[in-house]
N, C-alpha and C positions, 0 to 999 in steps of 0.2 A: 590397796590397789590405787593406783596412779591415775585415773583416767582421766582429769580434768586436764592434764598437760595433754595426753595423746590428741585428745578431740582438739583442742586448742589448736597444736600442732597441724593438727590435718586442713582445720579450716582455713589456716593463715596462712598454707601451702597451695589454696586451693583460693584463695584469697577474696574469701568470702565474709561480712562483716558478721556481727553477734545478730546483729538486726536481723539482717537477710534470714540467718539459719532459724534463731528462735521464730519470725512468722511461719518459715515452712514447716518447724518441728510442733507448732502449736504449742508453747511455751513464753514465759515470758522472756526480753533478752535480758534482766537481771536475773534471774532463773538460772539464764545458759551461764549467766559471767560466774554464779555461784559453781556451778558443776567446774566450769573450768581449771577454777582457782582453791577446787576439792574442797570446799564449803559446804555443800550438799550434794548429794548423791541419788541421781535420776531413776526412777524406777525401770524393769528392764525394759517398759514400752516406750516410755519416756525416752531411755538412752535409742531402741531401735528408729524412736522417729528422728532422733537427733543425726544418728548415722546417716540416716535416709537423704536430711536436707544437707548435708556435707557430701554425700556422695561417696559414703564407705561403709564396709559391711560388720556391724556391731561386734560379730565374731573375730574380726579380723582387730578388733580395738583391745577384745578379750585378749586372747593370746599376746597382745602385745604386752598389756599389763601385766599380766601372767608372768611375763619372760624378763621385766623388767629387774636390774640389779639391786638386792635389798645392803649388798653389803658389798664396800670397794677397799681391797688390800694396799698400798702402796707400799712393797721393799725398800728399805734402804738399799741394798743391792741394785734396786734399778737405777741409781742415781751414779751409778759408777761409771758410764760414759755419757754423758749429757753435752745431745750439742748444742750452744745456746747461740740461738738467731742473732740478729747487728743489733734487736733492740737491747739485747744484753741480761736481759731474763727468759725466763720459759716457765711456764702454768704448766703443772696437772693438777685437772680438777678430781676431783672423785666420784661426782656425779654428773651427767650431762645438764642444761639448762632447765629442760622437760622435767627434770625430776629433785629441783632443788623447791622447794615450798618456803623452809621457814630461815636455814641458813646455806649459806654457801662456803665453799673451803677448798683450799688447796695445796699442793706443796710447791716453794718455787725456788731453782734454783738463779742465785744473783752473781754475772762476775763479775770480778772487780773493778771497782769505777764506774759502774751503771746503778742508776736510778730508778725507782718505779712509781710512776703518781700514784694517789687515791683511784679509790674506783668511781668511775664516772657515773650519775645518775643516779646516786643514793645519798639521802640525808635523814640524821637523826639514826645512824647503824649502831651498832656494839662491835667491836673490832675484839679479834686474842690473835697473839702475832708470838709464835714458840721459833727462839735458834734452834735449829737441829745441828748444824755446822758452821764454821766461821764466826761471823760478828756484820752486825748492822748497826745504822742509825736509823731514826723514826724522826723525822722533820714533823711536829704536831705542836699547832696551837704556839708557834715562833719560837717552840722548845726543841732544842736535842735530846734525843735520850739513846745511849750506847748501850746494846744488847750485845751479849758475847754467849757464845756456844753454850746452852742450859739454861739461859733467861728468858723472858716472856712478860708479855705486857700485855694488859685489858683497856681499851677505851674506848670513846666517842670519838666516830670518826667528823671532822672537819677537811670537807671536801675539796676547797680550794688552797687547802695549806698546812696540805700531807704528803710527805715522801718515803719510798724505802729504799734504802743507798744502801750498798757494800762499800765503804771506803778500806778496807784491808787486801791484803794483797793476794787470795783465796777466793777459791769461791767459798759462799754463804749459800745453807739452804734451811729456808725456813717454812713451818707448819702457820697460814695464814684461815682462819678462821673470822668470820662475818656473819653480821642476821641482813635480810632483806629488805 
């Protein structure tokens, strides 16, 4: 069960600090930041006080975690009419934000002659970057490296001088995998 994202969720929604909640939940707020980030795992008086000073009802956290998705399909079939925005790609994640912990991953589809930097706000990642179709370039560490439909590559990402390009005249769709 997921719950350190929901509470998390709810208080940043409600945009109340770690501070504020853990003095009201009688808790410490390294305490709440471990629950949050599913480190440890609050007893159920624990979790009711924690509801309490957020302003939601423990049951109603239940059921969400409950309802939460353990497992996300993506078809190649879905990919058959993709409309891709002016930036020139399009993300689907697998998971929502709330429910990524340890990695992140996507499938994106690239048209042609559009570029995608690194992701912002991560350093020291492990990257796996699979063609599903078409053909890419990977702009890493002042190197090119050409990927074509079936190739795949593992690295360290280097944030300021990363790109993923389609320079072919297709669209490119690739399986991007990342740790946090």
């Amino acid at each position: 069960m997921n719950l350190g994202s929901i509470l998390r969720d709810k208080r940043k929604k409600k945009r109340l600090t770690l501070k504020v909640v853990a003095e009201k939940a009688g808790i410490s707020e390294g305490f709440l930041s471990q629950v949050e980030n599913d480190v440890n795992s609050p007893s159920v008086d624990t979790l009711v006080n924690i509801c309490n000073a957020i302003g939601i009802h423990a049951g109603d956290v239940l059921k969400r975690a409950e309802k939460q998705d353990r497992v996300i399909v993506i078809r190649k079939a879905d990919w058959g009419d993709v409309e891709i925005p002016a930036s020139g790609f399009v993300t689907r994640r697998f998971f929502p934000p709330e429910n990524r912990r340890i990695i992140d991953s996507s499938v994106m589809a690239i048209e042609p002659g559009a570029s995608i930097p690194a992701r912002k706000n991560v350093k020291n990642t492990q990257e796996v970057l699979c063609v599903l179709k078409g053909t890419v370039e990977i702009f890493h560490g002042g190197k090119i490296i050409r990927l074509d439909e079936g190739d795949s590559v593992h690295y360290w990402s280097i944030q300021q001088r990363e790109t993923i390009s389609n320079r072919s005249s297709g669209l490119a769709v690739v399986l991007w995998v990342g740790t946090l």
